[in-house]
Structures are given as structure tokens and as C-alpha cells.
C-alpha positions as a Python dict, from the first residue, in 0.01 Angstrom:
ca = {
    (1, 'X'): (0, 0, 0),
    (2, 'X'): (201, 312, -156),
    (3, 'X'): (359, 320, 193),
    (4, 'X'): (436, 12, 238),
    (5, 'X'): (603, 6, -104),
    (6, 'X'): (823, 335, -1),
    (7, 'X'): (969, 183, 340),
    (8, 'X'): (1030, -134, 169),
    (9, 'X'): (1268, 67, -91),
    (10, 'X'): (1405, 297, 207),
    (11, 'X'): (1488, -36, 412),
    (12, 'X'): (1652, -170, 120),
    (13, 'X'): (1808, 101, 5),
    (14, 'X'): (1990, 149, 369),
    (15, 'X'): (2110, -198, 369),
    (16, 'X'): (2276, -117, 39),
    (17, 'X'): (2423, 169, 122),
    (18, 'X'): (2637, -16, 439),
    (19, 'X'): (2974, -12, 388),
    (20, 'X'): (3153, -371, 325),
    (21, 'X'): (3274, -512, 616),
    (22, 'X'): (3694, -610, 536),
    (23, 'X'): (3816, -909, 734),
    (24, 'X'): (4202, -882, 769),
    (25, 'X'): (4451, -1145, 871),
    (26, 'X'): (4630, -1096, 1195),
    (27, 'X'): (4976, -1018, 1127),
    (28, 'X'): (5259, -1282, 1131),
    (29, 'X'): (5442, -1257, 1452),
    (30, 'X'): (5788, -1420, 1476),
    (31, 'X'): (5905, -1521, 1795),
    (32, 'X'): (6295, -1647, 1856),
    (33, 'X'): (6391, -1694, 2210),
    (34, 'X'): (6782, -1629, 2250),
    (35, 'X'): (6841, -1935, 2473),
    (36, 'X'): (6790, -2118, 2131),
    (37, 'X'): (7073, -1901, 1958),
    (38, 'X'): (7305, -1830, 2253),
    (39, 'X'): (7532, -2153, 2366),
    (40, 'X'): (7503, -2267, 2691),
    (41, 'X'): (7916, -2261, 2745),
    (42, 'X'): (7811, -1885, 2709),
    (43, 'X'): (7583, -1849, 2964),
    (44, 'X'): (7818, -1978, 3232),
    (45, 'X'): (8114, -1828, 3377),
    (46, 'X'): (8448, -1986, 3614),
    (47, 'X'): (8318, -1978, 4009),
    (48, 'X'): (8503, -1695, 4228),
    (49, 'X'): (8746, -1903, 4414),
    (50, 'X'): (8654, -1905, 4784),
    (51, 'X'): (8929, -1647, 4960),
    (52, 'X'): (8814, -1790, 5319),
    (53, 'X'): (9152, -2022, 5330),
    (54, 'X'): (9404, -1736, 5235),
    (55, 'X'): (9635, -1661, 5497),
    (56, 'X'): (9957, -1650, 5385),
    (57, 'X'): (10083, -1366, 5104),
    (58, 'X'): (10149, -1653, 4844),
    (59, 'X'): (9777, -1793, 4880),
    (60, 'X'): (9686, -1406, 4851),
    (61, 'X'): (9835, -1350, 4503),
    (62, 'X'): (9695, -1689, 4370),
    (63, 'X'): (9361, -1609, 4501),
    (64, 'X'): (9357, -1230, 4319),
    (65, 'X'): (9500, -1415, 4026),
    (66, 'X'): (9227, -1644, 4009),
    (67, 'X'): (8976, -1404, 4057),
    (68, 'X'): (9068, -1192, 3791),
    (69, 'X'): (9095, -1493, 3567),
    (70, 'X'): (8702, -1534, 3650),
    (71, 'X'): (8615, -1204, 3623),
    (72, 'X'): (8795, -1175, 3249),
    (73, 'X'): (8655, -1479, 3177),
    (74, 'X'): (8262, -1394, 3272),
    (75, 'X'): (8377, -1020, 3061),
    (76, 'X'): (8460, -1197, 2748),
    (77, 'X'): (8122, -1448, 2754),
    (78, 'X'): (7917, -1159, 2830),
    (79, 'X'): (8114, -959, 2542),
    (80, 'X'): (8043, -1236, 2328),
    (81, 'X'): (7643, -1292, 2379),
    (82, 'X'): (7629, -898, 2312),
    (83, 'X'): (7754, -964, 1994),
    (84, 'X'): (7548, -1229, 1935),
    (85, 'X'): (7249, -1036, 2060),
    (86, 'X'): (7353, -735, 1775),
    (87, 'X'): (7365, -954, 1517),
    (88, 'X'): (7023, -1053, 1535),
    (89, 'X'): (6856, -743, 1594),
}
């Protein structure tokens, strides 16, 4: 009997000597998904005209012309989503 009193104290003193177990919340995560911030008018650029037809010199300078008109235009858009991309971060 003295025995079974002393491993009934030594089992119940080891269960009180466990540590407390601490349940934490996950953290908060935020998601934002730029295709909800950037505008699609952004996102799109003027089409490359097709050079295929040029055969004369006058058709030549409209079609560089043109294509530099798409090229600045597709520079400032993606200038402008950078920005826009900056700000957020």
C-alpha cells in the first residue's frame, strides 16, 4: 500500500509538472492580386503595324513612325504599372 501511495504522488506529480500547452492563432495573411489595382487600358499596348506591305520610301517612314509610336506607347504603360506597383509595396 505505501507503494502504491508513492507512484500515485510521482504520477501526479509528473503530470503537474508538464508545461502548458499555448495554442496560437495563425497569422493574418493579406493577399491583393495587382490585376485588381492595375487598369486593364494598362495592360495593353498599340499592335506593331505589319511592315509586310512597305515598298515604297514613303510607306517606309510611316511604318517606322508607327512603330515607334507603339513602342513609346507600350514604354509609358509599362512606366506607369511600375509606378503603380511602387506605390503599393
Amino acid at each position: 500500500m505505501k507503494y502504491l501511495w508513492a507512484a500515485v504522488f510521482l504520477l501526479l506529480a509528473g503530470c503537474a509538472a508538464a508545461p502548458p500547452v499555448v495554442v496560437t492563432a495563425p497569422p493574418e495573411i493579406h493577399r491583393t492580386f495587382m490585376r485588381d489595382i492595375i487598369p486593364v487600358s494598362e495592360l495593353k499596348c498599340l499592335k506593331e503595324p505589319n511592315g509586310d506591305a512597305v515598298s515604297t520610301v514613303r510607306q517606309s517612314a510611316k511604318y517606322i513612325v508607327e512603330v515607334k509610336k507603339a513602342g513609346q506607347d507600350c514604354r509609358q504603360k509599362l512606366e506607369g504599372v511600375r509606378e503603380i506597383i511602387q506605390q503599393e509595396q
